[in-house]
TORGU-87401 format. One record per residue (C-alpha): residue number from 1; residue in one letter; chain; z, x, y. Coordinates in Angstrom, 2 decimals, always signed. Last residue first. Layout:
N
(rec NUM; 'A'; 'A'; (Z; X; Y))
...
//
This chain:
231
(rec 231; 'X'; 'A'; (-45.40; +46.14; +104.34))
(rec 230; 'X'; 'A'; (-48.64; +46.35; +106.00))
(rec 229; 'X'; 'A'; (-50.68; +50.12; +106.22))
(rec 228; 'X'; 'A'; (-54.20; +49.85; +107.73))
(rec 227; 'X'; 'A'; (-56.96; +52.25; +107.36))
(rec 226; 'X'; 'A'; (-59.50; +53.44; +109.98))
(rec 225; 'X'; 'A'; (-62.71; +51.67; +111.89))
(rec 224; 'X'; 'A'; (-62.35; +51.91; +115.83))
(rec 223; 'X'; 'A'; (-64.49; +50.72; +118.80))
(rec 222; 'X'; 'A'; (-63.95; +51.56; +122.56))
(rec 221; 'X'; 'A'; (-65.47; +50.31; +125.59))
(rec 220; 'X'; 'A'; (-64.41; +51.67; +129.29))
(rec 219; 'X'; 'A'; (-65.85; +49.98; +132.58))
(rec 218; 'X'; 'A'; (-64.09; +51.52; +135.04))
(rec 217; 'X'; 'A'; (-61.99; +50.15; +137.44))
(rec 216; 'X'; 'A'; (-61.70; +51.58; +140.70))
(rec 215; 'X'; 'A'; (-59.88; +54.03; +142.36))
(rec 214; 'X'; 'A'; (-60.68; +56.27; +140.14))
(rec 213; 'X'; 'A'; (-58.90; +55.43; +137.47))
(rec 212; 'X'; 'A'; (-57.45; +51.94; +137.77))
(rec 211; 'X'; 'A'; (-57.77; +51.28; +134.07))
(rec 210; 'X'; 'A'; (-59.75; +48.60; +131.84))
(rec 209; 'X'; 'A'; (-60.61; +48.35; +128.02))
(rec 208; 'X'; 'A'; (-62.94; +46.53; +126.20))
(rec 207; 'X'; 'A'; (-61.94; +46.63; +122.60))
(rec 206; 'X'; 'A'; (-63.74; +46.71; +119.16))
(rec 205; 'X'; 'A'; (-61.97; +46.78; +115.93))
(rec 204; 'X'; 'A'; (-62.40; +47.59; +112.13))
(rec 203; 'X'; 'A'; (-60.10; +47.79; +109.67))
(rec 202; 'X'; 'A'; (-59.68; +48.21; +105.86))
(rec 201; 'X'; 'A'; (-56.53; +47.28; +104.16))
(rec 200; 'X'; 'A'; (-53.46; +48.81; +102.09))
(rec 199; 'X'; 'A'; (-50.37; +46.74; +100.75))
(rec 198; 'X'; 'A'; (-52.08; +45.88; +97.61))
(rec 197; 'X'; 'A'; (-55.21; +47.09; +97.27))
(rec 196; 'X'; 'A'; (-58.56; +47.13; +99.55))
(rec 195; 'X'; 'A'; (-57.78; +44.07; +101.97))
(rec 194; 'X'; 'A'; (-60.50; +43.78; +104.85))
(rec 193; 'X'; 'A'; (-58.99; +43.49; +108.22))
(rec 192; 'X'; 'A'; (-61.12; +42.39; +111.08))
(rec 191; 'X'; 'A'; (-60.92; +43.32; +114.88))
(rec 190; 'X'; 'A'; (-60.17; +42.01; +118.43))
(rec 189; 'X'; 'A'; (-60.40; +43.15; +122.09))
(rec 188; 'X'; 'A'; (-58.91; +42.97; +125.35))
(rec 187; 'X'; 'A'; (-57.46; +45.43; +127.42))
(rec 186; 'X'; 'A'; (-55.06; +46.83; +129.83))
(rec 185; 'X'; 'A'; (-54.64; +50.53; +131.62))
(rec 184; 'X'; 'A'; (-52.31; +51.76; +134.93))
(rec 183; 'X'; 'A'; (-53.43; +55.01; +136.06))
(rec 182; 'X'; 'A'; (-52.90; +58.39; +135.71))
(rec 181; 'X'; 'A'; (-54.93; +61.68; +136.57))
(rec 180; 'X'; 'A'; (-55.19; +61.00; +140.61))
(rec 179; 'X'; 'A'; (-58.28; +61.07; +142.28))
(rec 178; 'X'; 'A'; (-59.32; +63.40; +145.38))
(rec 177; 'X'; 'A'; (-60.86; +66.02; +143.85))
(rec 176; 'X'; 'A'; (-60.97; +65.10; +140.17))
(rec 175; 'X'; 'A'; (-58.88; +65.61; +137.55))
(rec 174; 'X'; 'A'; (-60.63; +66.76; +133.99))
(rec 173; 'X'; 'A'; (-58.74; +65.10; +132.66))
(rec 172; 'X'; 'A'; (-57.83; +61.40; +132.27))
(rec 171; 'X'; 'A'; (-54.24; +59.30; +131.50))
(rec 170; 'X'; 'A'; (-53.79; +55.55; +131.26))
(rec 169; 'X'; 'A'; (-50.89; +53.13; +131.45))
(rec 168; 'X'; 'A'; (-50.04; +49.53; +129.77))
(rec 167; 'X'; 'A'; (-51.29; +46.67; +129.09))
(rec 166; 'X'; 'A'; (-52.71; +45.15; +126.00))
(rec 165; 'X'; 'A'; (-54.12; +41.69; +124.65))
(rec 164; 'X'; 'A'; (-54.99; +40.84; +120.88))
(rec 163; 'X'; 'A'; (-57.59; +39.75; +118.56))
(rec 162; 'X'; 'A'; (-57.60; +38.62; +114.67))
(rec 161; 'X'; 'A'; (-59.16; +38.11; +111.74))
(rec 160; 'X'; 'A'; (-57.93; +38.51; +108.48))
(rec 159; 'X'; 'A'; (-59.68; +38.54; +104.63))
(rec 158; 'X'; 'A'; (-60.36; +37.23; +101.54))
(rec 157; 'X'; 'A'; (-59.01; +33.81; +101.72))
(rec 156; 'X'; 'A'; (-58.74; +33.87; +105.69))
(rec 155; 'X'; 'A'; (-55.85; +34.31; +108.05))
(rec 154; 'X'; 'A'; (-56.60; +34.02; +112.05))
(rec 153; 'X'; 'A'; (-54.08; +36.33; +113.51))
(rec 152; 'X'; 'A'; (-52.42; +36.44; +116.97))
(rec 151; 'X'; 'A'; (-51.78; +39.50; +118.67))
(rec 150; 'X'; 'A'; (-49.56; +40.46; +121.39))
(rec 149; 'X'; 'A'; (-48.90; +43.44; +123.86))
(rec 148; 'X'; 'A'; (-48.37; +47.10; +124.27))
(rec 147; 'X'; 'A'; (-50.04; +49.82; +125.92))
(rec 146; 'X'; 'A'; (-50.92; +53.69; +125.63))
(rec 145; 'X'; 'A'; (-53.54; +55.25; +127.01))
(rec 144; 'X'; 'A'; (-55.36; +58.79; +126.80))
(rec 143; 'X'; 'A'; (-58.71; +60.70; +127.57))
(rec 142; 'X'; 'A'; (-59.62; +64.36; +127.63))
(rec 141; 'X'; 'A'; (-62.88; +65.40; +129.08))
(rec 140; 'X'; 'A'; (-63.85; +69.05; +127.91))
(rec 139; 'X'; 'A'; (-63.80; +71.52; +130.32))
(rec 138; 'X'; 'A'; (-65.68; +75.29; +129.67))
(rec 137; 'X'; 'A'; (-66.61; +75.43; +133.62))
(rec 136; 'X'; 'A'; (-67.48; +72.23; +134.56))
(rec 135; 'X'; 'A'; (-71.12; +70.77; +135.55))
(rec 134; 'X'; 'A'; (-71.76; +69.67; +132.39))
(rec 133; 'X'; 'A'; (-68.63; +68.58; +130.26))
(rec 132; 'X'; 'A'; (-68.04; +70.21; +127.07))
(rec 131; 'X'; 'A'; (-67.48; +68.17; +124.01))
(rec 130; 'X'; 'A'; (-65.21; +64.97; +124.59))
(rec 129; 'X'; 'A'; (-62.06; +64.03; +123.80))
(rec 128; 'X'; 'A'; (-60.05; +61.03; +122.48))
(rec 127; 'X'; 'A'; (-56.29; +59.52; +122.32))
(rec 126; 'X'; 'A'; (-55.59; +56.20; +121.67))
(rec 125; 'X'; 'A'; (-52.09; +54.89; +121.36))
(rec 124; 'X'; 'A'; (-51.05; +50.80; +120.49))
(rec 123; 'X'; 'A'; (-47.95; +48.56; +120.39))
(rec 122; 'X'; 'A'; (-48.30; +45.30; +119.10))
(rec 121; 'X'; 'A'; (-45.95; +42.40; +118.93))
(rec 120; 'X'; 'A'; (-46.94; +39.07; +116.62))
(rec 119; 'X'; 'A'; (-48.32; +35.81; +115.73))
(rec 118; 'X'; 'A'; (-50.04; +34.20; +113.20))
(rec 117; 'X'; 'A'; (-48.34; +34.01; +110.16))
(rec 116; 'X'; 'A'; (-44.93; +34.72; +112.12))
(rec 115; 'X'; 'A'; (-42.83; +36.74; +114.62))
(rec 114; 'X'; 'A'; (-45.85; +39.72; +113.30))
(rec 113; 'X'; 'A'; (-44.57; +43.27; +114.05))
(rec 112; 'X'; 'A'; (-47.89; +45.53; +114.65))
(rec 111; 'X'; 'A'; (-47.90; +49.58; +114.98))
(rec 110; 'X'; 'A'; (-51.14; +50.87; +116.42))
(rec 109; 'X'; 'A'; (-52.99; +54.28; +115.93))
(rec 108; 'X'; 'A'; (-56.47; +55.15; +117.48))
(rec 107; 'X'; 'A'; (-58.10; +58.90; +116.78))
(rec 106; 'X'; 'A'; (-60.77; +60.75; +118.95))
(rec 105; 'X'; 'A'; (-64.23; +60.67; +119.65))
(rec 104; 'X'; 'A'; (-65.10; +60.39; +123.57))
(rec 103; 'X'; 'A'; (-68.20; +59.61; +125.44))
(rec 102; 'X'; 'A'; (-68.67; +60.51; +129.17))
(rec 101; 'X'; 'A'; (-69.58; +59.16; +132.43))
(rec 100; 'X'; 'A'; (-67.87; +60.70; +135.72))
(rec 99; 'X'; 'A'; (-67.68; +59.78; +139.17))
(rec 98; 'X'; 'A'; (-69.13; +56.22; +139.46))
(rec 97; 'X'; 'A'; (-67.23; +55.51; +136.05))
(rec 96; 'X'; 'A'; (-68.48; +54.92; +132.66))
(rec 95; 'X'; 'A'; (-65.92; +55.86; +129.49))
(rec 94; 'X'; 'A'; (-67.20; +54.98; +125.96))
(rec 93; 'X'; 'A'; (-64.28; +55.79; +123.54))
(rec 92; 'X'; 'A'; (-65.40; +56.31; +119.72))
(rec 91; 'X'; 'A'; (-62.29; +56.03; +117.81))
(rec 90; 'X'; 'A'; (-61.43; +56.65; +114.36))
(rec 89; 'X'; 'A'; (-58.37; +54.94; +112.78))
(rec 88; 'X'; 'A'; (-54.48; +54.73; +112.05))
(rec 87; 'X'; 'A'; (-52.89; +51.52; +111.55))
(rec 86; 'X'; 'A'; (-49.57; +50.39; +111.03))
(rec 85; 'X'; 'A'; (-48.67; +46.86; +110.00))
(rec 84; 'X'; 'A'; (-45.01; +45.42; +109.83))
(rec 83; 'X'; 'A'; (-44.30; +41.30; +109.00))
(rec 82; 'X'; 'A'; (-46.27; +41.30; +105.66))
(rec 81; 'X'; 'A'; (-47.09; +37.88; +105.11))
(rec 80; 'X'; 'A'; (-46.38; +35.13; +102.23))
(rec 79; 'X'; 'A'; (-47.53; +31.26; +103.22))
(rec 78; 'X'; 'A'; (-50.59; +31.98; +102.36))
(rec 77; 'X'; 'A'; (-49.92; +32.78; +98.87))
(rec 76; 'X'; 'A'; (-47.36; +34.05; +96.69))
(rec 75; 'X'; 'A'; (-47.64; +31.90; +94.05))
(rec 74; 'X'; 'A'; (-45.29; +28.97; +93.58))
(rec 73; 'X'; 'A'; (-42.82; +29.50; +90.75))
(rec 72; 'X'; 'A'; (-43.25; +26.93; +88.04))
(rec 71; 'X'; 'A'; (-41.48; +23.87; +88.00))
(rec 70; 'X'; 'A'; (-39.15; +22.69; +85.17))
(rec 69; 'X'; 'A'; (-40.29; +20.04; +82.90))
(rec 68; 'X'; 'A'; (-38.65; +17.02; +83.07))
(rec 67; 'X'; 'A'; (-35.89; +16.07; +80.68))
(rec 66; 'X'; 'A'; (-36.27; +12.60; +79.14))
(rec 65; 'X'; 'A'; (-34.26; +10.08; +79.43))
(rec 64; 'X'; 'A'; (-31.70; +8.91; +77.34))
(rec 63; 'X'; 'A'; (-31.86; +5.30; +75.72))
(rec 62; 'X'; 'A'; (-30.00; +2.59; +76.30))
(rec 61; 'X'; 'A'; (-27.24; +1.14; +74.05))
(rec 60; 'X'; 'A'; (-27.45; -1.83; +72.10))
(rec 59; 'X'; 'A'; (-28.54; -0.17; +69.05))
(rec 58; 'X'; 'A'; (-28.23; +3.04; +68.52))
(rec 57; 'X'; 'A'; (-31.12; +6.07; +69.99))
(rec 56; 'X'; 'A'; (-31.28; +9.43; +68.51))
(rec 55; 'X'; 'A'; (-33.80; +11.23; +70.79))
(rec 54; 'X'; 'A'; (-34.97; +14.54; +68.83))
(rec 53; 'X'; 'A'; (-34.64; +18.27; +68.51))
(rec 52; 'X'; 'A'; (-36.94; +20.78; +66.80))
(rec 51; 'X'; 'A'; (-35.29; +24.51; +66.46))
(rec 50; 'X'; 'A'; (-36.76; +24.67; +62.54))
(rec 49; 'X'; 'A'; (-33.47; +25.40; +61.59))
(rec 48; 'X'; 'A'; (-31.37; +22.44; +61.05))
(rec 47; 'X'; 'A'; (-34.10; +19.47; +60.57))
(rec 46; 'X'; 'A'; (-35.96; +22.04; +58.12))
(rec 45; 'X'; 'A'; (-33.04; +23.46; +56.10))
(rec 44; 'X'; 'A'; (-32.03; +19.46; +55.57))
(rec 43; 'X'; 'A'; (-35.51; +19.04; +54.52))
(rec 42; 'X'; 'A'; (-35.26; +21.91; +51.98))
(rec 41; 'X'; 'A'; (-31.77; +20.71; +50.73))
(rec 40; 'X'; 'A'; (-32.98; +17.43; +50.07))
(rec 39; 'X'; 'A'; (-36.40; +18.36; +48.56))
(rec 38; 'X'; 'A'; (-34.13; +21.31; +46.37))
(rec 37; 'X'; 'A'; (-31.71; +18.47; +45.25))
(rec 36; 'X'; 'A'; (-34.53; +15.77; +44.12))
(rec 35; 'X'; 'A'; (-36.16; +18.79; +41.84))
(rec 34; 'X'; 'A'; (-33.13; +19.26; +40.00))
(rec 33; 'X'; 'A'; (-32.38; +15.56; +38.91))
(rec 32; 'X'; 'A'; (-29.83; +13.69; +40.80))
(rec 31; 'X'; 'A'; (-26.65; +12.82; +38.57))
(rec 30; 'X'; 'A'; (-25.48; +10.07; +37.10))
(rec 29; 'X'; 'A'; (-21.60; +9.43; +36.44))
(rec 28; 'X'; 'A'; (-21.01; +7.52; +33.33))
(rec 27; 'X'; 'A'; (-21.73; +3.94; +32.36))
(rec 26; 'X'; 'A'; (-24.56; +3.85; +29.51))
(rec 25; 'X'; 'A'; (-23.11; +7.90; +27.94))
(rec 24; 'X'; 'A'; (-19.48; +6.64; +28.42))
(rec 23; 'X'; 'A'; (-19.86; +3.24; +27.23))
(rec 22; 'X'; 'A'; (-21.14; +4.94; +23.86))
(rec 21; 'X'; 'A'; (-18.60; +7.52; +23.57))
(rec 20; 'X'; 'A'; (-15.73; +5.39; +24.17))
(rec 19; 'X'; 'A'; (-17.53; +2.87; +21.21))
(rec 18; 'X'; 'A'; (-17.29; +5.68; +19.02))
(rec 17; 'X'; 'A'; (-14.06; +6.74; +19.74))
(rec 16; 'X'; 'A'; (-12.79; +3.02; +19.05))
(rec 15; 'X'; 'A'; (-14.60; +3.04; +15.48))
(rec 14; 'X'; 'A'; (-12.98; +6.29; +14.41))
(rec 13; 'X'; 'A'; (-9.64; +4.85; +15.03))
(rec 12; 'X'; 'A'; (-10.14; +1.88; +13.44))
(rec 11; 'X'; 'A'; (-11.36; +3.37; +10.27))
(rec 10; 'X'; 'A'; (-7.97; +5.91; +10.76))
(rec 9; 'X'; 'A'; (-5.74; +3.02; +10.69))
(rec 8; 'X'; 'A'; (-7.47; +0.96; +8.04))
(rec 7; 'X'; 'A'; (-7.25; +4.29; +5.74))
(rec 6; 'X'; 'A'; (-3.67; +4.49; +6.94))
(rec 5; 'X'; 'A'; (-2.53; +1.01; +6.04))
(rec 4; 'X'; 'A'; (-4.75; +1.38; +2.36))
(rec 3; 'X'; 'A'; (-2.50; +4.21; +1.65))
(rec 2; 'X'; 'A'; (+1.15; +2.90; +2.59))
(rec 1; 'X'; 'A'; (+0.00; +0.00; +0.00))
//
């Protein structure tokens, strides 16, 4: 009798870890298949690092804006000058007076400060000489003025025009018999400037220039072509 109790016992026994083993393998935890993790992991490594961002938006509340794009830096253009210029040139000096009438070669320099675009302070030398003069024993005409004034400037996409007004003093030898050496000097004239590389330019000018030499006023034209220096 004790017999047939355990054989039941261990039949039932047997039977209940079957069943356990059964519900087990139909209700157990399930778990994603290989190739689902690496797609999951590979778009999470995607959203994280890939450095894209997007608008998350929930409902019932209003969307952010947009960030505009930040403005480029305007160009240096027009509104960009170089407030100092210094020029040094050749001069041809045309001087025509009752007493004496001679042409001069020498050198023109000038030193500009421009207020704005357009307009500035100008301070200018010229001096020239001639070859011997006839009628003078081994002299050579020697010619000089100095003068400040203002300028005003015309800018234009590839280049500058401009024109000023001078005054100042005058100097001439050979003295003459009867005539003084100085004088007082103005002019009138204008020019072009022709930009060759950054802070360097080509320029050319032309100026009509008066003195009281003589007592008169003589007619004196000069021209120039040189270098200009603007920083």
């Amino acid at each position: 009798m004790r017999k047939a109790i355990w054989a039941v016992g261990l039949s039932l026994a047997a039977a209940s870890a079957c069943c356990a083993q059964e519900n087990g393998a139909e209700n157990g935890p399930v778990f994603a298949e290989p190739a689902a993790l690496e797609n999951i992991r590979a778009s999470a490594s995607g959203a994280l690092f890939s450095g894209e961002f997007r608008t998350i938006s929930f409902p019932g509340l209003p969307a952010a804006a947009a960030q505009p794009a930040p403005r480029p830096a305007p160009p240096r253009g027009r509104e960009y000058f170089n407030r100092w210029q210094i020029g040094l040139a050749y001069t041809y000096v045309r001087f025509n007076s009752t007493p004496l009438s001679v042409n001069l070669n020498g050198i023109n320099t000038s030193v500009a400060y421009m207020l704005d675009r357009r307009f500035g302070v100008e301070g200018s030398v010229t001096a020239a000489f001639s070859t011997l003069l006839p009628g003078f024993a081994n002299e050579h005409a020697k010619f000089l003025n100095y003068m400040a004034g203002v300028r005003y400037t015309w800018p234009r996409r590839n280049f500058e025009l401009w024109a000023h007004g001078l005054a100042g003093g005058a100097h001439f030898l050979p003295q003459l018999a009867g005539f003084g050496r100085n004088g007082f000097a103005f002019a009138a004239g204008g020019g072009v400037d022709y930009p060759l590389t950054s802070g360097l330019a080509a320029r050319v000018q032309g100026n009509w220039v008066g003195t009281r030499l003589f007592s008169q006023t003589p007619n004196i034209f000069q021209i120039a072509a040189g270098l200009l220096i603007h920083f």
